[in-house]
C-alpha positions in Angstrom: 327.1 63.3 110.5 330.9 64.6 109.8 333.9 63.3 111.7 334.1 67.3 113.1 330.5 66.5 114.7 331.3 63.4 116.7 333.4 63.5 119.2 336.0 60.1 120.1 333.5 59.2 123.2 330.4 59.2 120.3 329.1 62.6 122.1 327.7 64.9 119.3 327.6 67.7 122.3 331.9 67.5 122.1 332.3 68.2 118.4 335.5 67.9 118.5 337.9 65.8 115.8 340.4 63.0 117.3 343.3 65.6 116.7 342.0 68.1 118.7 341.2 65.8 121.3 344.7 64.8 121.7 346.0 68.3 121.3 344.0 69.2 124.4 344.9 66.3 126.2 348.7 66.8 125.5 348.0 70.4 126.7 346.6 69.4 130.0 349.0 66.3 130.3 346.9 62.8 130.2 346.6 60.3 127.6 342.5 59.9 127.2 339.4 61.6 128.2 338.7 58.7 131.4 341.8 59.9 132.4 340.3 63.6 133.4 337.8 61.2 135.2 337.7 59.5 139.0 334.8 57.1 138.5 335.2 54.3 140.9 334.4 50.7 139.5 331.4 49.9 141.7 329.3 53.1 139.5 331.5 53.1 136.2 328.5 52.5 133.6 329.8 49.4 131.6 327.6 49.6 129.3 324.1 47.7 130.3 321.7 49.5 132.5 320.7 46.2 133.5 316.7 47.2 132.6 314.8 44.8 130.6 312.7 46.1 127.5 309.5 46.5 128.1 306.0 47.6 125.8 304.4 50.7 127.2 301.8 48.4 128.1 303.8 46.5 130.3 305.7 49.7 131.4 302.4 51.4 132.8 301.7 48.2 134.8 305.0 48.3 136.3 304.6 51.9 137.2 301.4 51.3 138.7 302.4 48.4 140.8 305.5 50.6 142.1 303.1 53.7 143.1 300.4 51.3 144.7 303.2 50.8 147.3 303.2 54.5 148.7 301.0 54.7 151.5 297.5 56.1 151.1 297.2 58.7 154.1 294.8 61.9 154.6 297.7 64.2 155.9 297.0 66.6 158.1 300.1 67.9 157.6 301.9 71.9 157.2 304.9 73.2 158.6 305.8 75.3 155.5 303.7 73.2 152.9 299.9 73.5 152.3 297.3 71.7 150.8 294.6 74.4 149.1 292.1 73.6 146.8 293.3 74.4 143.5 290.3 75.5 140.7 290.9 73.4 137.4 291.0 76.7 135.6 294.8 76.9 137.3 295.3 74.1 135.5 293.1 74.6 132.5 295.0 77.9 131.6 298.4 77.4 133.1 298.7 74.4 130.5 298.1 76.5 127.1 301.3 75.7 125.3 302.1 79.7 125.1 303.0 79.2 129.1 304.3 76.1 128.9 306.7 76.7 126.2 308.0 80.5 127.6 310.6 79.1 129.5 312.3 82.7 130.1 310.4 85.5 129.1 314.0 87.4 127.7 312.3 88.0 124.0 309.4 90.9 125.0 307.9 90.8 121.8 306.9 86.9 122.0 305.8 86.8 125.6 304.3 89.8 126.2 301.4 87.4 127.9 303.3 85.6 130.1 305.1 88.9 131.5 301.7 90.4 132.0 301.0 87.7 134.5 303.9 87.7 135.9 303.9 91.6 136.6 300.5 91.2 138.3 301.8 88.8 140.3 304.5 90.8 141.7 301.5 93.5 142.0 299.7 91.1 144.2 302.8 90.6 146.3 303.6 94.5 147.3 299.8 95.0 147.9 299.6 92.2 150.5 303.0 93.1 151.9 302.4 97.3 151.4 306.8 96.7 149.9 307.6 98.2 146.8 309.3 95.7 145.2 308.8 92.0 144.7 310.7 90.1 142.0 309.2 87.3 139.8 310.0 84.6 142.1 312.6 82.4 143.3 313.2 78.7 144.0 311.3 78.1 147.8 311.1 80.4 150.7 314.4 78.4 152.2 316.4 80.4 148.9 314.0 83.4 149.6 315.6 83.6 153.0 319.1 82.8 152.4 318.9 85.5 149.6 317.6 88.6 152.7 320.5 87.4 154.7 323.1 88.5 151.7 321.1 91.3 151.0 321.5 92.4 154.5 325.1 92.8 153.9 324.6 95.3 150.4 322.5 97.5 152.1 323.7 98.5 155.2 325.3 101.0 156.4 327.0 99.7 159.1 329.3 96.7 159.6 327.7 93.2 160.9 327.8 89.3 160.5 325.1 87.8 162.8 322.0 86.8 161.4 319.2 86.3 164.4 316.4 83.4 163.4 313.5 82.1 165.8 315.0 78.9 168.2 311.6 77.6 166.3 313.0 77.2 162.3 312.6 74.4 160.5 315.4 72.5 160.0 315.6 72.3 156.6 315.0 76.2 155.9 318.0 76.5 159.0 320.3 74.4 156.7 319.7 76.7 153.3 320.4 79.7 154.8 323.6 78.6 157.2 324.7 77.3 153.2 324.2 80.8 151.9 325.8 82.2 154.7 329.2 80.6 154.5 330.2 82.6 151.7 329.7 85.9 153.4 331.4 84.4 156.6 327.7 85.2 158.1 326.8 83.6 161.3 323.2 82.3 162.2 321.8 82.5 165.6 319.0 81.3 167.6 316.8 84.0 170.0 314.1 82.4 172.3 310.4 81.7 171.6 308.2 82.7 173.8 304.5 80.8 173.5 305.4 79.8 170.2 306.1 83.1 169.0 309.7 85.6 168.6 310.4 86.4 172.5 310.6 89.9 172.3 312.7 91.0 175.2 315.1 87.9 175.2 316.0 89.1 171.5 316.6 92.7 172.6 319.3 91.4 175.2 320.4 88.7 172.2 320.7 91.5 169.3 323.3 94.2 169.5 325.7 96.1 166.9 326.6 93.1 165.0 323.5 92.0 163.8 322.9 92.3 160.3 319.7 90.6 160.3 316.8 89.4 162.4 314.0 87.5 161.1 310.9 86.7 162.7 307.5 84.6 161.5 303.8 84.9 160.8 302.6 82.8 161.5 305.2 80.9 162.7 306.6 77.0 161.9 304.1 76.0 165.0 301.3 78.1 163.6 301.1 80.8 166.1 300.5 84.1 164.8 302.1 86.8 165.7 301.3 89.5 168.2 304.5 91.8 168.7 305.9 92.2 165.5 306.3 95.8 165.3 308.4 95.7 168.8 310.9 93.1 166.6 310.8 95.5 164.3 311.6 98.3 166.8 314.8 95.7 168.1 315.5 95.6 164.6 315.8 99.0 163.5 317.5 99.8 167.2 320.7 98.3 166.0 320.2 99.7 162.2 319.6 95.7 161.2 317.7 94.5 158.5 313.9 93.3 159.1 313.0 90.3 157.6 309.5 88.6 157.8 308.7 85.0 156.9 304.6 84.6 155.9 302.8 83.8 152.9 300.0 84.9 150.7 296.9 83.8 152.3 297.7 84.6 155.5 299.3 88.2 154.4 295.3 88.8 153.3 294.3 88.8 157.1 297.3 89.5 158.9 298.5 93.2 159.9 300.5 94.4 156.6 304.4 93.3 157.0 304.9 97.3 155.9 303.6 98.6 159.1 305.3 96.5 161.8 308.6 97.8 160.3 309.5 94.7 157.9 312.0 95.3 155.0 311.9 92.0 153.3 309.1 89.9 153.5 310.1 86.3 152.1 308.2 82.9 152.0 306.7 80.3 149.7 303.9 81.4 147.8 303.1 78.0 146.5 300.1 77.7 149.3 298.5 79.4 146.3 298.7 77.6 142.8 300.0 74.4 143.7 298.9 72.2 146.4 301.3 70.5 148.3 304.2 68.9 146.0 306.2 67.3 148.7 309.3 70.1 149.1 308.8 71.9 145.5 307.7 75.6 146.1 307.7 79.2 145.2 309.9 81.9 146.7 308.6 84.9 147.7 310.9 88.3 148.0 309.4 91.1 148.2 311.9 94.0 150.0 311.3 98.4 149.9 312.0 100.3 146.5 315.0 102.0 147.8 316.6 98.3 147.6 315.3 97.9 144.3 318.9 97.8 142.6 319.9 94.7 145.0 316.9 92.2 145.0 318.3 88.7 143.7 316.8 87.4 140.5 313.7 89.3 138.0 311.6 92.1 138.2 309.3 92.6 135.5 308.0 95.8 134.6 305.4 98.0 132.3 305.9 100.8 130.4 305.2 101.7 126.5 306.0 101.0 123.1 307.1 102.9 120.4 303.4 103.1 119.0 302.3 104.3 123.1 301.1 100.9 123.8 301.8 99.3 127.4 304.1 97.0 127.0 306.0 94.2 129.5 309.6 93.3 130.0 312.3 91.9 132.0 313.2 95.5 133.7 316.2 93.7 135.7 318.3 90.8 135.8 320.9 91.5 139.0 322.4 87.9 138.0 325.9 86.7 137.3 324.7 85.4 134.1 323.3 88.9 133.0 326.0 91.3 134.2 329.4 91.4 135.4 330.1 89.0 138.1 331.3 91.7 140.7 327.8 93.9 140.1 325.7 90.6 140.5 323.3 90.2 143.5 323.0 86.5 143.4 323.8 83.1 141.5 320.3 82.1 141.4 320.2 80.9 138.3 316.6 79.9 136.8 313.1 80.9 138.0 309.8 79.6 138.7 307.7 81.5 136.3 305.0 79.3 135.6 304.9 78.7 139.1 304.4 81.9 140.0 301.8 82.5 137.0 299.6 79.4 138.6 299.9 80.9 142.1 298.9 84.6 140.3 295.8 83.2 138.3 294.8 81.6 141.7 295.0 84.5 143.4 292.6 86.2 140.4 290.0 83.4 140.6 289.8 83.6 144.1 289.3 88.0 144.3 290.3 89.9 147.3 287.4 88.6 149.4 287.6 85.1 148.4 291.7 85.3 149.8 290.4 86.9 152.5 288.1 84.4 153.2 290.2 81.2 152.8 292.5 83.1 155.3 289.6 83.7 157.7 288.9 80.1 157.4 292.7 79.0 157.9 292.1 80.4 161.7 288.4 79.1 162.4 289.2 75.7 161.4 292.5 75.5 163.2 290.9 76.6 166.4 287.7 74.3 166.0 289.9 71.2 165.2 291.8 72.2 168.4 288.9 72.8 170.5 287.6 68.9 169.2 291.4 67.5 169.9 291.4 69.1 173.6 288.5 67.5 174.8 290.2 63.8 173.3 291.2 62.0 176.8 295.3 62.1 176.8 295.8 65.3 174.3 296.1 68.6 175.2 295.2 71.2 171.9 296.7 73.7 171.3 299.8 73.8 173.4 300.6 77.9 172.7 298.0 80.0 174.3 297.1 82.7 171.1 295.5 82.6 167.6 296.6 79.5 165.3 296.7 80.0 161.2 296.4 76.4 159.7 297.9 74.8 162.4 298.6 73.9 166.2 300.7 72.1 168.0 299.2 69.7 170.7 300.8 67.2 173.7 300.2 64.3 174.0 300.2 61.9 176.9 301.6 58.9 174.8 304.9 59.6 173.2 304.3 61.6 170.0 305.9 59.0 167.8 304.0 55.9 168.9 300.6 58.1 168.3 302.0 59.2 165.1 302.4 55.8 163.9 299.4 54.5 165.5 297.5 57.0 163.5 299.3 56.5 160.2 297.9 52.6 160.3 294.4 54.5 160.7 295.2 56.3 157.3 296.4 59.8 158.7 299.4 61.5 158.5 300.5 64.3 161.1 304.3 65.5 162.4 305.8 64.7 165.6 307.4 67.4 167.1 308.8 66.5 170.2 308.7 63.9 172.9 305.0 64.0 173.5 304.6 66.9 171.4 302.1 66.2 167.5 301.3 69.4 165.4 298.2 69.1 162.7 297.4 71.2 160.1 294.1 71.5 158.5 292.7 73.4 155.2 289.4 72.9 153.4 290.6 70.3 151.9 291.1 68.1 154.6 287.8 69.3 156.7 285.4 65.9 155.2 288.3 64.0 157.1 288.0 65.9 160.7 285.5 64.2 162.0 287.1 60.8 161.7 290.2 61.9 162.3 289.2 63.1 165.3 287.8 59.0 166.2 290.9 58.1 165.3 292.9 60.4 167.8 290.6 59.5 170.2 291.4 55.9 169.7 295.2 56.0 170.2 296.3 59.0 172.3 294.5 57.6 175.7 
């Protein structure tokens, strides 16, 4: 390696020689490269990591002994992440090195595979959602949501800054979008819940002209699904506001189609499919009406033919800063979740429109024979919203919701505490070997 390939701090990702290192520093005004640097004592690296060497026998002992300490819990747990069975022929495909190494499909004529898959997965999308468009994914459905809300303000065509979200959010999806909303000096508000689901009348006295947005769920954080969607829709379109509806795929197979309650985005995380739960990583899900097709954030792949007449796949749009000219971009979003989205696709394929279907059906029978078996425990109430549950319910408890929380997780079972003396449990086919003991075990610590 040359003296032009190493730079003074050993970096060969600075090639740059000692002159022009001190040219640019005499140009800027400081006397060495820690100078350009505020690293306070306590973190500078001095050298030693401090990590003894070890054999990779010795390192896979370690590692074991570290993950033997994570609690071994059956969780009964949802509020935006699910745990579906996966088939190993997700895995057993999505691993051929062809997906694995296509990090961005931007070369056609290599990757004409992968943006197959991906194109039928944005297929799958508009016929669940009965939308035009749906791009090929984005990070989770907190991004997915933040992204609507700035959309909101390209495609309108009148003036407005409030963005109205259920009093029933989570927390973490809240935070995203109030972050994407400071830069359009946006502001997000809370309408009532009525029963778990979008008070209807206490929105139409909360929106007005200045809405820009209102978004409603279904099901919602609590699992409740939704009865009056098209009248939020009807609020919505009142004041010439954008619709935006948060679901996801499996319920979208059962659930009225977000197209004819009035929806113009439909966003969520589609990893329910695909993935399994993966502790906060996800799968964003846009999918918005073709006339907005020039303003959806991120990729849309799309078909069309060769010069020989064969059908042939590309990257039809790239509306990032990256791509085009910073004043024409739609978003910063700046990577994807492609082989993401091609797991949840082929899951979606193995599974056929009545298998979905089916696993959707079974999302609301189990969640209201779980409840039925939790209401009759001494000290719980199940569910605590009177309508039909998808996955999950909330229930009260007598005993503060914390202390039966814990209690429960020293039985080996995980569920969320709400509120005060409020639990909420979620249960898929995976979990159903685990109900009926679960269900000893509530019985045990809720009286």
């Amino acid at each position: 390696m040359s003296e032009r390939d190493v730079s003074p701090t050993g970096s060969p990702y600075a090639p740059h020689t000692p002159a022009e290192t001190a040219a640019m520093l005499d140009a800027i005004g400081v006397d060495d490269v820690e100078a350009l640097f505020d690293v306070p004592d306590a973190v500078a690296f001095d050298g030693d990591f401090g990590i003894d060497a070890h054999g990779e026998r010795e390192t896979r002992r370690e590692a074991v002994r570290l993950l033997r300490r994570n609690d071994d819990l059956t969780e009964f747990l949802g509020r935006g992440h699910y745990d579906h069975y996966v088939p190993s022929v997700v895995d057993d495909l999505s691993k051929r090195s062809e997906f694995l190494t296509s990090y961005t499909q931007y070369q056609p004529e290599v990757a004409q595979g992968f943006l197959q898959a991906l194109f039928e997965y944005q297929s799958m999308l508009v016929e669940l959602t009965g939308l035009g468009v749906a791009n090929c994914s984005m990070y989770d459905a907190a991004t997915a949501l933040g992204e609507a809300a700035t959309l909101s303000q390209r495609v309108r065509s009148v003036s407005g800054d409030r963005i109205l979200v259920p009093e029933h959010l989570r927390d973490g999806k809240r935070a995203v979008l109030e972050n994407y909303a400071d830069g359009p000096d946006l502001s997000v508000e809370s309408y009532p819940m009525a029963d778990g689901q979008a008070d209807v009348d206490a929105l139409a006295e909360t929106a007005d002209e200045d809405v820009a947005m209102v978004y409603a769920e279904t099901p919602s954080v609590r699992g409740v699904v939704a009865e009056r969607l098209a009248d939020v829709g009807d609020v919505t379109d009142d004041h010439d506001a954008l619709f935006c509806l948060g679901s996801d795929p499996v319920a979208l197979s059962l659930l009225e189609r977000p197209a004819d309650v009035g929806a113009d985005v439909v966003v969520g995380d589609a990893a329910s499919l695909g993935i399994g739960t993966a502790y906060g990583f996800g799968l964003g899900m846009f999918v918005t009406r073709e006339e907005y097709l020039r303003q959806v954030p991120g990729r849309l792949v799309g078909a069309s033919d060769d010069a020989d007449g064969r059908r042939a796949y590309t990257l039809t749009l790239q509306t990032r800063e990256q791509h085009i000219r910073k004043e024409r971009a739609t978003s910063n979003i700046c990577t994807n979740q492609a082989w993401v989205a091609l797991r949840t696709a082929m899951h979606a394929a193995w599974l056929g429109p009545q298998g979905l279907v089916d696993l959707a059906e079974e999302c609301v029978t189990r969640a209201r024979d779980l409840a039925a078996e939790l209401d009759d425990v001494v000290g719980l109430q199940a569910p605590v919203h009177d309508g039909h549950h998808f996955r999950e319910f909330v229930a009260h408890t007598d005993q503060p919701a914390r202390a039966v929380v814990e209690d429960l997780a020293a039985r080996g079972y995980a569920v969320h505490a709400v509120d005060e003396h409020l639990i909420q449990v979620c249960t898929t086919e995976v979990t159903a070997a685990e109900e009926e003991a679960f269900v000893e075990a509530v019985a045990e610590v809720a009286a």
